[in-house]
BAFI-3210 file (N, C-alpha, C; in Angstrom, 3 decimals, decimal comma, padded with zeros to 6 digits):
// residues 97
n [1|2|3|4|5|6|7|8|9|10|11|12|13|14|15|16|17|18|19|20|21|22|23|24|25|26|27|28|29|30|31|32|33|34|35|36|37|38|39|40|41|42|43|44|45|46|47|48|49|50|51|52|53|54|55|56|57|58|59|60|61|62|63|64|65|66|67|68|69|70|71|72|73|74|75|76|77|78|79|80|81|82|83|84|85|86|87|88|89|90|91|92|93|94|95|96|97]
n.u [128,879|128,577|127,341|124,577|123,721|123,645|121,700|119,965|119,382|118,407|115,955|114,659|115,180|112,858|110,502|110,210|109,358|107,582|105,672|105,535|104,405|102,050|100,546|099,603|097,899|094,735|093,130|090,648|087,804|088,802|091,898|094,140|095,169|095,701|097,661|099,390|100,027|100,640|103,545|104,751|105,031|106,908|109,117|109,890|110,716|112,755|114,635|115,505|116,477|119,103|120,093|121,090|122,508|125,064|126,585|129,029|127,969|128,825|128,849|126,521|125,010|126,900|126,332|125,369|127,448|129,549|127,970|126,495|128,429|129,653|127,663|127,682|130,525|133,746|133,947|132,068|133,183|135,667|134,740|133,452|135,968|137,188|135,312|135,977|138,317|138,096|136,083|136,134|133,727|131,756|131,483|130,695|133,231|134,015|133,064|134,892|134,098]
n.v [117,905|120,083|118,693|118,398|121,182|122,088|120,233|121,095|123,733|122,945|121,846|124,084|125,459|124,290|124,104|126,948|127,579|125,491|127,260|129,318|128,532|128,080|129,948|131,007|129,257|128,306|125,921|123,323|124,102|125,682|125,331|125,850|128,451|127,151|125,411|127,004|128,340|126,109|125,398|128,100|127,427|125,488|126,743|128,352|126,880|125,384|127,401|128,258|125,341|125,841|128,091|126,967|125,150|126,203|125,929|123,616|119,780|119,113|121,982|122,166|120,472|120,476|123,260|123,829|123,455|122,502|124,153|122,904|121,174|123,735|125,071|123,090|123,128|123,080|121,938|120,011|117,571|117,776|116,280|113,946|112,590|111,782|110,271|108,055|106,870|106,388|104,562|102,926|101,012|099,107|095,860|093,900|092,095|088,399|086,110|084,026|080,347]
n.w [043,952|042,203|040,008|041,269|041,670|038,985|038,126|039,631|038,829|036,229|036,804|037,841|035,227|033,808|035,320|035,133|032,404|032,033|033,508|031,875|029,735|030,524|031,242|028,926|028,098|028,376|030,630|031,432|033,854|035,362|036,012|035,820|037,041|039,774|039,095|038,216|040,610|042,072|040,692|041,389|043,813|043,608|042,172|044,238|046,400|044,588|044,162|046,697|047,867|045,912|046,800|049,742|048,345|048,257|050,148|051,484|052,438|054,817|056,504|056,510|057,680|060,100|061,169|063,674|065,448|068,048|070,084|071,794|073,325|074,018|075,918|078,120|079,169|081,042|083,153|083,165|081,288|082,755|084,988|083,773|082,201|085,235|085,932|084,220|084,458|087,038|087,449|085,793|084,364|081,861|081,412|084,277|085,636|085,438|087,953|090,266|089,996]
ca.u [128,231|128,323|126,117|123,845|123,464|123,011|120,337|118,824|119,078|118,147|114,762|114,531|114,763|112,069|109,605|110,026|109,547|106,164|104,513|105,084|103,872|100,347|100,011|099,312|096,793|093,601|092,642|089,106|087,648|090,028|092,804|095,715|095,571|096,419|098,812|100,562|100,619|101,988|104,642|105,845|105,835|108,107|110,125|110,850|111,808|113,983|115,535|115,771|117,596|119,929|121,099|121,572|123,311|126,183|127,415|129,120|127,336|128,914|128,811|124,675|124,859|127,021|126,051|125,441|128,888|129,965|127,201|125,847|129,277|130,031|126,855|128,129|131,593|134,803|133,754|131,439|133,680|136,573|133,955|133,778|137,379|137,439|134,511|136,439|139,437|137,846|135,216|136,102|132,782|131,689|130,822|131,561|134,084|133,212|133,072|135,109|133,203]
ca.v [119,132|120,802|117,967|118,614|122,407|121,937|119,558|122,075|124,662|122,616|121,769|125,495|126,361|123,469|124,905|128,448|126,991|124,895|128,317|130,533|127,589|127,528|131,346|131,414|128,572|128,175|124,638|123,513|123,737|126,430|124,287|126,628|129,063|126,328|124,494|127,880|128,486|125,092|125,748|128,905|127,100|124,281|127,558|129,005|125,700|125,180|128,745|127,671|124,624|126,454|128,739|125,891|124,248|126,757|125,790|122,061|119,330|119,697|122,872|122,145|119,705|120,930|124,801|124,207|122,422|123,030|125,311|122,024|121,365|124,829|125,191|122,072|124,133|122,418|121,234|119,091|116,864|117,168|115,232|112,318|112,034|111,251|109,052|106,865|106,587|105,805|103,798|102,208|101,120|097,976|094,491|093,232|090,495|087,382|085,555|082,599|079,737]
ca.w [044,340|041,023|039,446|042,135|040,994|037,418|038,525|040,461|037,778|035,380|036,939|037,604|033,976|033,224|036,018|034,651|030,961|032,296|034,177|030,863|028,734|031,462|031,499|027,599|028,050|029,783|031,255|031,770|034,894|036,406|036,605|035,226|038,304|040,827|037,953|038,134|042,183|042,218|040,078|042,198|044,851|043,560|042,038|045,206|046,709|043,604|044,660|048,449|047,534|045,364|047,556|050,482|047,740|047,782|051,435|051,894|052,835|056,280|056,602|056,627|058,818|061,309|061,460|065,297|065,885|069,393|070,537|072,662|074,130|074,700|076,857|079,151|079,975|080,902|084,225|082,685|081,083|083,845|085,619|082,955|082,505|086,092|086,065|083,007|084,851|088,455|087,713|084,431|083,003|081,211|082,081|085,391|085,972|085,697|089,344|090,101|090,625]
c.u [127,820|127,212|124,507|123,120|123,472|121,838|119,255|118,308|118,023|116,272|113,878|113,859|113,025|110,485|109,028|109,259|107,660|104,940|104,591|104,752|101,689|099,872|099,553|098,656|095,551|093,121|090,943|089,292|088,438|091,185|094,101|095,876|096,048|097,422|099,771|100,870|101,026|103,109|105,231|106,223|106,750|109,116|110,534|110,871|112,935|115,182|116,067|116,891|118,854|120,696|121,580|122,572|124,681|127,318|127,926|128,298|127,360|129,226|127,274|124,749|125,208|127,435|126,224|126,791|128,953|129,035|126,830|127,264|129,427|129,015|127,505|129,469|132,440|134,741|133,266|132,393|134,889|136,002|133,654|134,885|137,468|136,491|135,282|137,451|139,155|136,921|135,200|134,975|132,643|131,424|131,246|132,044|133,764|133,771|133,579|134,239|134,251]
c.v [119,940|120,181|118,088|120,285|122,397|121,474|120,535|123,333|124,282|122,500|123,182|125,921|125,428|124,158|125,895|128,297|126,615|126,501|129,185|129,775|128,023|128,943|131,733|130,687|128,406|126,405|124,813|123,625|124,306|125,731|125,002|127,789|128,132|125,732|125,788|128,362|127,176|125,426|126,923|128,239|126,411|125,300|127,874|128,117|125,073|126,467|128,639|126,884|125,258|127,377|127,844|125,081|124,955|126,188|124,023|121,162|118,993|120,271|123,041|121,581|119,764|122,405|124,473|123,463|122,869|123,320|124,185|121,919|122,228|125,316|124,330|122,380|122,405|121,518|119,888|117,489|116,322|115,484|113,561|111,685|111,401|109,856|107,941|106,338|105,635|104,226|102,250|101,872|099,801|097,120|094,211|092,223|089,621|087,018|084,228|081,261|078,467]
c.w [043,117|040,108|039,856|041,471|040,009|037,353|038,831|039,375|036,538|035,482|037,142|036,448|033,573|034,199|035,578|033,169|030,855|032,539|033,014|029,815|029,462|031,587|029,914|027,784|029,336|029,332|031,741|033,450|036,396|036,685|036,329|036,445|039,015|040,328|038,285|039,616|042,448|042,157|040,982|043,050|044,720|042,962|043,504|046,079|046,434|044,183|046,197|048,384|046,919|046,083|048,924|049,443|047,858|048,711|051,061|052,704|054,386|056,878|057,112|057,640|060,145|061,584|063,006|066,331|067,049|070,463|071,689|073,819|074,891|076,137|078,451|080,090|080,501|081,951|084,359|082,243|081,974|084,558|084,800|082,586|084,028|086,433|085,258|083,927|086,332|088,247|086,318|083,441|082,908|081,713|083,252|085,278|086,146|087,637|089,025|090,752|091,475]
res [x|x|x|x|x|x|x|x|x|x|x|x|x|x|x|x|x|x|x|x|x|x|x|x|x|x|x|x|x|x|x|x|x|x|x|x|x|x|x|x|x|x|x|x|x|x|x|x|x|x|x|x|x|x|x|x|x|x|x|x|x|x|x|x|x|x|x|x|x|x|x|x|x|x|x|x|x|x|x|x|x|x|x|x|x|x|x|x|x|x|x|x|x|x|x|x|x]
***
C-alpha cells in the first residue's frame, strides 16, 4: 500500500514538473495549451487516486457490504434455510436399473 502511494506521488511530482516545464515553452502549432490541459487532467486523477489510496483495498471494494442483504430482511433467508434442508438440492439419484 505504501509503495503504491509513493508511486502515486511520485508520478504527481513528475506531472507537476512536466506542466511548469510546458508553461515556459511554446510548441508549434498550438500544441502546449492542450499538452497542459492534459496534464491537469492526469493531475487531478493523480489527486483522485491518492486520496482513494488512503482507504484499504477492501474497504473500496466493499463500501456497500450488507446494504444488499439488509434490503432482503431476515425472512428472506429463513425461507432458504428451509428450502436447503427440505428440498436438498443437487443431482438426482441415480435410478436402479
Amino acid at each position: 500500500m505504501a509503495t503504491q502511494r509513493t508511486e502515486l506521488r511520485t508520478l504527481k511530482s513528475l506531472l507537476s514538473e512536466t506542466d511548469l516545464i510546458l508553461s515556459t515553452t511554446e510548441l508549434p502549432e498550438n500544441r502546449t495549451a492542450r499538452s497542459r490541459e492534459l496534464l491537469r487532467a492526469a493531475l487531478a486523477l493523480t489527486d483522485d487516486l491518492l486520496g482513494q489510496a488512503k482507504l484499504p483495498a477492501a474497504a473500496v471494494l466493499g463500501h456497500k457490504g450488507g446494504s444488499q442483504t439488509a434490503k432482503r430482511g431476515s425472512e428472506y433467508f429463513r425461507q432458504l434455510a428451509a428450502k436447503r434442508k427440505t428440498l436438498g438440492g443437487g443431482r438426482p439419484k441415480k435410478q436402479a436399473e
